[in-house]
C-alpha positions in Angstrom: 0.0 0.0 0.0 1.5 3.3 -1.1 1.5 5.7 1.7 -0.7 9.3 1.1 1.5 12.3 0.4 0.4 15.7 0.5 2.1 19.1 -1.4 1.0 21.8 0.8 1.4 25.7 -0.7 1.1 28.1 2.0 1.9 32.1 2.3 4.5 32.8 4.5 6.1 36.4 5.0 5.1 37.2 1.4 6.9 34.5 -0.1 4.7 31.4 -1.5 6.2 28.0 0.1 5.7 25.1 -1.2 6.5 21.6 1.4 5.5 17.9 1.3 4.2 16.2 4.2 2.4 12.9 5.2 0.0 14.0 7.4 -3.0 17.0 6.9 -6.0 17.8 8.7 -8.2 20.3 10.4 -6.8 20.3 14.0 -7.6 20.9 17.3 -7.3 24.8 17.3 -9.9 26.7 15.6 -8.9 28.3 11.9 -5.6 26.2 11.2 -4.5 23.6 9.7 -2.2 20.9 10.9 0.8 19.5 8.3 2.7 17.1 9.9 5.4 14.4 8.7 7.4 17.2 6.9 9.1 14.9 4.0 12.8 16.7 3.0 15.6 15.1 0.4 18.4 14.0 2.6 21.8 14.5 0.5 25.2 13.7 2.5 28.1 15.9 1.7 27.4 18.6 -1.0 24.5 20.3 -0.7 22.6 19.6 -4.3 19.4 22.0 -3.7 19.8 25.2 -1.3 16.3 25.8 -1.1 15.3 22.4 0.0 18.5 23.1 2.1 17.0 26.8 3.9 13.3 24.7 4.4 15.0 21.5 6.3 16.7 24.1 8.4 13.6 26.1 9.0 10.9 23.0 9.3 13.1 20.4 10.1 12.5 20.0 13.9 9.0 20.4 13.4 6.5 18.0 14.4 3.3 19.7 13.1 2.6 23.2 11.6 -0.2 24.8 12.2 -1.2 26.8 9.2 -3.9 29.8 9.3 -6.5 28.5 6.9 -6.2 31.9 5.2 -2.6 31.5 4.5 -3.0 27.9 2.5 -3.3 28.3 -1.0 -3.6 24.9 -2.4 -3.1 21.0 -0.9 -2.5 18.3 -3.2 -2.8 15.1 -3.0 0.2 13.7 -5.1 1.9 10.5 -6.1 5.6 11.1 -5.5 7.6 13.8 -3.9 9.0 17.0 -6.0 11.2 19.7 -5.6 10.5 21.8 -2.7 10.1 25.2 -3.0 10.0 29.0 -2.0 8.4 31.5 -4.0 7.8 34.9 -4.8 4.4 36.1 -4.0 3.5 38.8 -7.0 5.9 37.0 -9.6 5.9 33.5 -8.7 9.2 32.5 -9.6 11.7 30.5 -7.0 13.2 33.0 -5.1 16.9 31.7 -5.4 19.3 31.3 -2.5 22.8 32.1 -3.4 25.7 29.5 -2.2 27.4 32.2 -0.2 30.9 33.3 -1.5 33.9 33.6 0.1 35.2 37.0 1.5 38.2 38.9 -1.0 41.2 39.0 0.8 42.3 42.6 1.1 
């Protein structure tokens, strides 16, 4: 039996986020939504996808969200995971996170 898998787009701080858990439902406090199981690509060594990279160190430790109803904008049910993402709110494209570089030396 294939286990359920949920994409969840939310609003957060103007930027459009886009996460895969296993779990959603209506929880116990009034006007949000609970996503829980937060499902993150787990690369050792080089980091392959810094946006995936910024969301497991934002959500990683989380056990549940619970998302203002107002704030989701869509939740699909899908078959397999995709590429997590964070977008811009009025353009919709990703908002890229730079590898930071290296100081010049003076």
């Amino acid at each position: 039996m294939n286990k359920t898998l949920y994409k969840v787009t939310f609003l957060n701080h103007g930027k459009i986020y886009e996460l895969y858990a296993g779990r959603v439902g209506s929880g116990s406090l009034w006007g949000f939504t609970e996503v829980a199981d937060l499902q993150f690509d787990v690369h050792e060594g080089l980091v392959v996808d810094p946006t995936e990279e910024r969301l497991r160190d934002e959500f990683g430790n989380t056990r549940v969200l619970h998302l203002p109803m107002q704030s989701i904008v869509r939740i699909e049910e899908v078959e397999k995971k995709g590429q997590s993402a964070i977008r811009d709110a009025a353009s919709g494209e990703k908002v890229v996170t730079p590898f930071p570089m290296p100081a010049k030396p003076r």
